[in-house]
N, C-alpha and C positions, 0 to 999 in steps of 0.2 A: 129667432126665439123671442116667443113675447115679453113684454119687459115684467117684472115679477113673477115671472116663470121659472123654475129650476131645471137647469142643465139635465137630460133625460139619463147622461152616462153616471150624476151622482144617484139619481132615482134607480135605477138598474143594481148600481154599487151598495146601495142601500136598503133596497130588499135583499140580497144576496146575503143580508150579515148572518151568523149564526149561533147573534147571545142576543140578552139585552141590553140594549146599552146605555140606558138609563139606571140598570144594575153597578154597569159600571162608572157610571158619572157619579152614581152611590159612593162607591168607593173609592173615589180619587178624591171625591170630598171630604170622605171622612163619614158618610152616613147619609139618610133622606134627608133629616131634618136642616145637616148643612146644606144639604144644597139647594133646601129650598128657601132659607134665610141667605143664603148667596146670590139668588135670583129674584129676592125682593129686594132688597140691597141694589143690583147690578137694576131695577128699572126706576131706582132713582134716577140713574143715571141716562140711562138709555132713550126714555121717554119724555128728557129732559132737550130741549132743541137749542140750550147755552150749550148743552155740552157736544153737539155735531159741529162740525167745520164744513163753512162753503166750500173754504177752499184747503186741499191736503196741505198737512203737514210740512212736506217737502218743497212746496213751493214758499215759504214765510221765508222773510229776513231772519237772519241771528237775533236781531232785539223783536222781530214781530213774535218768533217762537216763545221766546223768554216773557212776554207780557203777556202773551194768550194761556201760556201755563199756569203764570203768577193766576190770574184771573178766574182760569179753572180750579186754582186751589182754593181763593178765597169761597168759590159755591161751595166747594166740596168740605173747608170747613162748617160753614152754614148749615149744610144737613148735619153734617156729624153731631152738631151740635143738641142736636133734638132728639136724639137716639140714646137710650138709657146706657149702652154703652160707647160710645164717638170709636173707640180704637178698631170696630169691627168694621167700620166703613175703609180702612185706609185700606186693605190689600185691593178691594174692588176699587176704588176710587182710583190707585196706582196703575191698575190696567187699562185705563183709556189715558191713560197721560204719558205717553209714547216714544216722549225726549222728557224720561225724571222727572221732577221736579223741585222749584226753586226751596221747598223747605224739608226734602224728603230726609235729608239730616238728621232735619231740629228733631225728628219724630223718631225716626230709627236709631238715634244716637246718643243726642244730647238730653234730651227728658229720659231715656233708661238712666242714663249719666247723672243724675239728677236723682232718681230714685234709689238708683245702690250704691251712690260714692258721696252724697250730701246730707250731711246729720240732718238732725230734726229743725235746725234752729234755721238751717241754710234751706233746708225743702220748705217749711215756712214763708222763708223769703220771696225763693224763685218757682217752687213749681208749678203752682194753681196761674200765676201769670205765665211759665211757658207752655203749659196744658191750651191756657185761652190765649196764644200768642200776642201776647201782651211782650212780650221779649222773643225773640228767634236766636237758637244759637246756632252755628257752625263747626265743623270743623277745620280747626286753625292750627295749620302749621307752617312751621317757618322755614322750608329747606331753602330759601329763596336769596335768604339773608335777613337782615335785623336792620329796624329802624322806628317808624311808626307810619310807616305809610299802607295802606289797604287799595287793592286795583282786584280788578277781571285779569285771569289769563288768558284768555283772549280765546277762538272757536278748538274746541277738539272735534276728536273722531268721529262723536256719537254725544247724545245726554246733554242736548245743546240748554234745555231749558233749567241744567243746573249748573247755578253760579259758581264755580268755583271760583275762588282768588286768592290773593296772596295777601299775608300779613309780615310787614315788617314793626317789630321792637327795638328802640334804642332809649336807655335809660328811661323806662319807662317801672314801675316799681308797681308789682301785683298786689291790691290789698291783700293781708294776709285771712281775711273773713271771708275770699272770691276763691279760696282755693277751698276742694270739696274735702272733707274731713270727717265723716263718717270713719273709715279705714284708717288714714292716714292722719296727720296734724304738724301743723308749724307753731312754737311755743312764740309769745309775743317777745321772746327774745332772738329767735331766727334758729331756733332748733328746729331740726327737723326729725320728728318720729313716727320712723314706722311702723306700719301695719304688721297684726299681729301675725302673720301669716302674707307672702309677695304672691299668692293665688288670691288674695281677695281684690287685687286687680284684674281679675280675669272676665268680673262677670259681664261687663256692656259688650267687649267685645264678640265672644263667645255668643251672647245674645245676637249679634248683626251676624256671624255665622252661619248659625240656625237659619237667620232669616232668608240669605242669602243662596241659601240650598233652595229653601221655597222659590226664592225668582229663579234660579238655574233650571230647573221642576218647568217652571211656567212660560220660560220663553222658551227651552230647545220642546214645550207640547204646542208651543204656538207657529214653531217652525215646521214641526211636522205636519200638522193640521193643514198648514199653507201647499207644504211640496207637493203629498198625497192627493190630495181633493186635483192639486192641478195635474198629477200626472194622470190625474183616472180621468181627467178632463180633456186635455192635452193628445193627440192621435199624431204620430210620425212616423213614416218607413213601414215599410212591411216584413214581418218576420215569417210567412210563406208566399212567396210573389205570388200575384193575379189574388190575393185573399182580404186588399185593401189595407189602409193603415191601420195600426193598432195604436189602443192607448200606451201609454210611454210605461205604463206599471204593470205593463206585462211581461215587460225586459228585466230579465232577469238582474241585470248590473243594475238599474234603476231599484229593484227589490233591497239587493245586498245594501244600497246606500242609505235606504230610509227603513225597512224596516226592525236593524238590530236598532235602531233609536229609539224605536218606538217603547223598547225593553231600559232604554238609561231614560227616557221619563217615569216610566211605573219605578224604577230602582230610584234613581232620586226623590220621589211622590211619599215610596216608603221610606228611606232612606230620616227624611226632613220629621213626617210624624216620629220616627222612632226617637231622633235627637231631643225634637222638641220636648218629648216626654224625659229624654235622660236630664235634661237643662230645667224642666221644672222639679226633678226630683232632687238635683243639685242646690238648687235655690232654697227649698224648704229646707235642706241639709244645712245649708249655711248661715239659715236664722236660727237654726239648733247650736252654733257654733264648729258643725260636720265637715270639715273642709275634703274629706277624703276621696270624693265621687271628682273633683274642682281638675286633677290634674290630669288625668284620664279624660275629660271632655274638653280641655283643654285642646289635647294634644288630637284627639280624633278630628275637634271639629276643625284646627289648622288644617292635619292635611286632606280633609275633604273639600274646605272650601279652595286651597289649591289646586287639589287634582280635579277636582269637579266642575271648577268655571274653564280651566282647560278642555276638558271632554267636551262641555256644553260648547263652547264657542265651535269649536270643533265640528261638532253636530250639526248646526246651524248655520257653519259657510257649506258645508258635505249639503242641506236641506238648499240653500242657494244655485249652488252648483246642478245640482239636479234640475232646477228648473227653466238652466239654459240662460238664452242671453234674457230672458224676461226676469230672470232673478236678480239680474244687474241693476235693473230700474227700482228705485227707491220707494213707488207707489205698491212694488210687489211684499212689500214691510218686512225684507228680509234683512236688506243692509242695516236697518236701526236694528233689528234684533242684535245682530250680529255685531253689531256698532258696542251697543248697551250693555251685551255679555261679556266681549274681548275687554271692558273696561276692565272686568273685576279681576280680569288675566294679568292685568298692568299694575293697578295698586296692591292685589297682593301677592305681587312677584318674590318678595321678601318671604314666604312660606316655603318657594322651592328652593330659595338662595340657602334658607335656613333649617331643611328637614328635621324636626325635633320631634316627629314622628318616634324616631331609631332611636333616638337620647332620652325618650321617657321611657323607664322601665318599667313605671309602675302600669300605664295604660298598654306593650305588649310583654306582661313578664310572661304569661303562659306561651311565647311564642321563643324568648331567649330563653326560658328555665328546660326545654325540652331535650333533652339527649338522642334521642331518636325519633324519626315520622314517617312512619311505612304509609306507604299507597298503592293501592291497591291498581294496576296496570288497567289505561283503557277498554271499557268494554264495550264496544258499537251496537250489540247485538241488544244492550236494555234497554227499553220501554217503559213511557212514564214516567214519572216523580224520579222513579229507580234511574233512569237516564240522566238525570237532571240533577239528582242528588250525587251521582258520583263525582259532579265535576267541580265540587267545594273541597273536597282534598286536596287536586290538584292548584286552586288558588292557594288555600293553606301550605301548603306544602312547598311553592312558591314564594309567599311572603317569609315564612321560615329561612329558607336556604338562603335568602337576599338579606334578611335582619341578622342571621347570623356572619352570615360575609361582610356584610358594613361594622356590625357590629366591634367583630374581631378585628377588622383592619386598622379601623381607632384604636383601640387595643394592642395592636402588635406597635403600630408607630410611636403613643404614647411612651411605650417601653425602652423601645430603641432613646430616650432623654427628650423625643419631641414634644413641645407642650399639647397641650390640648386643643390651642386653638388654630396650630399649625396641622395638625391631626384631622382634627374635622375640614380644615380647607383643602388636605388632600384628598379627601376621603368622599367628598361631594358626592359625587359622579353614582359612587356605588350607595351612598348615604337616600338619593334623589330616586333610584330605582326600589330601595329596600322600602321606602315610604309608599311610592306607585303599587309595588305588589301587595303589602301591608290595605291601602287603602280599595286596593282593588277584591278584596279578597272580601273585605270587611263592609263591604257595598252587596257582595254575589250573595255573601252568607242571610244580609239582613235581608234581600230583595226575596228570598227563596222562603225564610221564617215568616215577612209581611203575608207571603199570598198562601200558604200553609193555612195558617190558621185567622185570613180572613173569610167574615159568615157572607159566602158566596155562595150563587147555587155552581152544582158541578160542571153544569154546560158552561158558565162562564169560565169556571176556575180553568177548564181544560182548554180555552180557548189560549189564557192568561199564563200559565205555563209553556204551553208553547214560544209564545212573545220571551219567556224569562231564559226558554232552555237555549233558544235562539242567542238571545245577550251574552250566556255565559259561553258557548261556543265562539263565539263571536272574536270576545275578548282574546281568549286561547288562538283562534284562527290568524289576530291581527297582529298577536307579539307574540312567536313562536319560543324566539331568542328568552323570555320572561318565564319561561314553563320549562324550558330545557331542563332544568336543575330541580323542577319535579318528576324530571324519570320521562316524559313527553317523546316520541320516538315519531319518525316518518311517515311511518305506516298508519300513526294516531290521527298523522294532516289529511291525509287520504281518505280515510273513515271518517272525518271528522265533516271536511267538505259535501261528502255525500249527507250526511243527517243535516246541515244549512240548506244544501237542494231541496231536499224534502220539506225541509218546515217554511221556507222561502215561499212553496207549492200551496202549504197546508194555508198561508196566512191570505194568501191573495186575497181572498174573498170577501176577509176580515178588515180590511186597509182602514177602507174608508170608515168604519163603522167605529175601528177602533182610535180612531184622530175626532169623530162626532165625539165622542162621549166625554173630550176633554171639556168638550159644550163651550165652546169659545166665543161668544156673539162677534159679530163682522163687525163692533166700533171695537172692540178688542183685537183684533187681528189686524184689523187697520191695513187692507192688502187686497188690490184687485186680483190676485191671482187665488186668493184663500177662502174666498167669501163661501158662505152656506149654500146658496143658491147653483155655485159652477159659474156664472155668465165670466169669465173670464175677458173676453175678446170685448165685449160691451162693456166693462167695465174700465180697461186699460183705454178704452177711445173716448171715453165721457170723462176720465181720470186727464187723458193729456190736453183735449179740449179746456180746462181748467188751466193750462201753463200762461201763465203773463205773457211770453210771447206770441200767444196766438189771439190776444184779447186786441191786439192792436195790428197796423200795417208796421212791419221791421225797416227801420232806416237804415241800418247800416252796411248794405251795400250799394248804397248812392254815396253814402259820405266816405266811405271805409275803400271800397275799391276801385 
């Protein structure tokens, strides 16, 4: 193949499509206009030659990773800085910097922290110097122990180029003007008075939530992007002998693993605009004094961002896996994905430990106030929307029967003289599912309203339903056990399997077109197996040609054996 040539099976694959998919990259952005302010934005960077690497990612030291990031950020503020507004650069700037980076904190954390928990007198102080990082802040906690010493913890999993570390405090005395006071206040005599309301803690968090849906959204569409293109690239075995090999995305198993994914990116895509707009509507609530919208987003957006970077990771070793022992190799940019995602599985592990999903009444009372929830028994036989729409009952109906059983179990234990907090630790187990079903329900419901009444034409829309009816089956197909207690019956798995066959069928054709229009550029996907082009094979050989061990002759099997 000649060298800037494209693979003839992605060309093949990509006439075959049958929408547009610039339609759709429309609307995963949110409109034309985003995405074409995303792709002038995105050739700052791209047609920029500080920001390409001679050498991958994967081959750097720990501290070469960490100073090339540093370095990358200080460009990356540079431009922001020229741009009538800086904060629209950061999501594209984040996408080519592939191990985090060193201040992605100060940005996502600490300046909202700044803006909604620091009176007037303290934003004053500090913001415009940490707007211009003039100061960097972190997040600093102590689980470590106390003292005053500050170090690195040394290499993790994934996210090399962010510095975590440790802080220790030992009589060490906080000015009382350093502590943020908007909300809250310490009296100069060491009172402490709270906020007039413990929800007006809510807001940075909740804020990194939101966000944190959009990366979930962006890396399991950059995993998919990656598998697909390779499987349709990718020829192994033959599935009628003497007929040659086939592409790997012809295999049906190879379908079932990637394509209901392609359904939890459009569902997380909608999912993130809907919050973000609950989360702005909350905020103007809260400059009115309106705290009421505060507990209800609260609680949604815990357990989505729990159950959500579960799924994603999830997705994204499932998009690994698929691509064989080549998905094992680091240059295939799957493991950082999957590195980068599983992180968010680990620090907020404390959302599954602590389901408070089931404990807020106020965000499911329409779900414990309900006395009864008929549903209406599987029908295989409907078509369309009609198909698609009967299977939000059965999530409802689901989350129902499971909030209700958690619910009451704390309740019955409570009774029996157990405290509460003995109650809820028995209670977990059933506490952990009633949130899964709750949040899964509350995913299928909004994923089915986003594409309803997004202004699509119908050829896409009917391409795009499918992808959704796919997901929700999906779901239902892979936790039987979760659905049982909506009425779910054997004969449902049977007919249910058969309509996955058929839409499995319908999407083929659709794959690749529909992983194109997440419009990924190849410094973004940062993956010889993903690239636009297909050359997979030339790319993995120009890729390992790059490794330090092949730059030189290896001594050490003279000295070594």
């Amino acid at each position: 193949m000649a060298s800037g040539s494209v693979n003839p099976e992605l060309v093949r694959e990509r006439a075959a499509a049958t929408f547009n998919i610039r339609e759709l990259t429309h609307l995963l952005d949110g409109g034309s206009e985003k995405t074409e302010r995303r792709k002038e934005l995105e050739k700052l960077f791209h047609e920029d030659p500080e920001f390409r690497s001679n050498v991958p990612q994967c081959y750097l030291t720990y501290s070469e990773a960490y100073a090339d990031a540093l370095q990358k950020c200080l460009k990356i503020y540079q431009k922001a800085m020229v741009l009538s507004d800086p904060r629209e650069i950061l999501t594209v700037a984040d996408a080519i910097l592939h191990d985090s980076t060193p201040v992605h904190v100060h940005f996502v954390m600490f300046v909202p922290a700044l803006m909604g928990h620091a009176n007037e007198e303290q934003q004053a102080k500090w913001l415009s110097d940490a707007l211009t990082m003039k100061i960097v802040g972190s997040y600093a906690q102590t689980e470590l122990g106390h003292g005053i010493t500050v170090g690195e913890i040394g290499p993790k999993m994934g996210m090399r180029a962010a510095d975590n570390g440790f802080l220790k405090l030992d009589h060490v005395r906080i000015p009382r003007e350093n502590m943020l006071m908007k909300n809250a206040q310490v009296t100069k005599e060491g009172d402490y008075i709270k906020p007039a309301s413990d929800k007006l803690n809510y807001g940075t968090m909740v804020f990194v939530r939101v966000l944190l849906l959009d990366m979930f959204a962006f890396n399991i569409a950059r995993a998919c992007t990656i598998a697909i293109r390779y499987s349709a690239v990718r020829r192994q075995s033959e599935i009628t002998p003497g007929q040659g090999e086939c592409q790997i995305l012809d295999y049906q198993a190879q379908q079932y693993k990637l394509f209901p994914l392609l359904g939890l990116c459009h569902a997380l895509r909608g999912m993130f605009a809907n919050l973000m707009e609950l989360y702005k509507q909350a905020n103007q609530d809260l400059e009115q004094g309106n705290l009421q919208a505060l507990p209800e987003l609260h609680a949604i957006s815990s357990g989505l961002k729990a159950f959500c970077s579960d799924m994603s990771a999830k997705g994204i070793e499932t998009c690994r896996l698929a691509c064989g022992g080549h998905g094992f190799l680091l240059i295939s940019g799957l493991p950082r994905l999957y590195a980068t995602t599983v992180a968010a599985c680990t620090y907020l592990l404390k959302c599954l430990a602590q389901p408070h999903l089931v404990s807020n009444k106020s965000a499911f009372r329409f779900l414990l106030e309900q006395s009864t929830l008929n549903v209406t028994p599987f029908n295989a036989k409907l078509k369309g929307q009609a198909a698609i729409r009967q299977l939000i009952p059965f999530y409802r109906a689901a989350a129902y029967k499971h909030v209700h059983r958690a619910h009451n179990k704390v309740r019955s234990l409570v009774s029996t003289g157990v405290t509460q907090e003995v109650a809820w630790n028995q209670s977990q187990v059933d506490l952990i599912i009633a949130s899964r079903a709750t949040i899964y329900y509350y995913m299928g419901l909004n994923y089915l309203d986003w594409l309803e009444h997004a202004a699509i034409s119908e050829q896409l829309r009917e391409v795009l339903m499918r992808v959704c009816h796919l997901y929700l089956l999906h779901g239902i197909y892979e936790q039987p056990g979760l659905f049982l207690v909506a009425g779910l019956r054997d004969e449902n798995l049977e007919e249910i399997s058969g309509i996955i066959t058929e839409l499995l069928k319908s999407l083929r054709p659709d794959a690749v077109a529909l992983v194109d229009a997440f419009d990924h550029h190849d410094m973004v996907l940062c993956s010889a197996l993903g690239s636009y082009d297909g050359r997979v094979y030339e790319r993995m050989f120009e890729s390992a040609l790059k490794a330090p061990l092949n730059k030189t002759q290896v001594p050490f099997n003279e000295s070594l054996l």
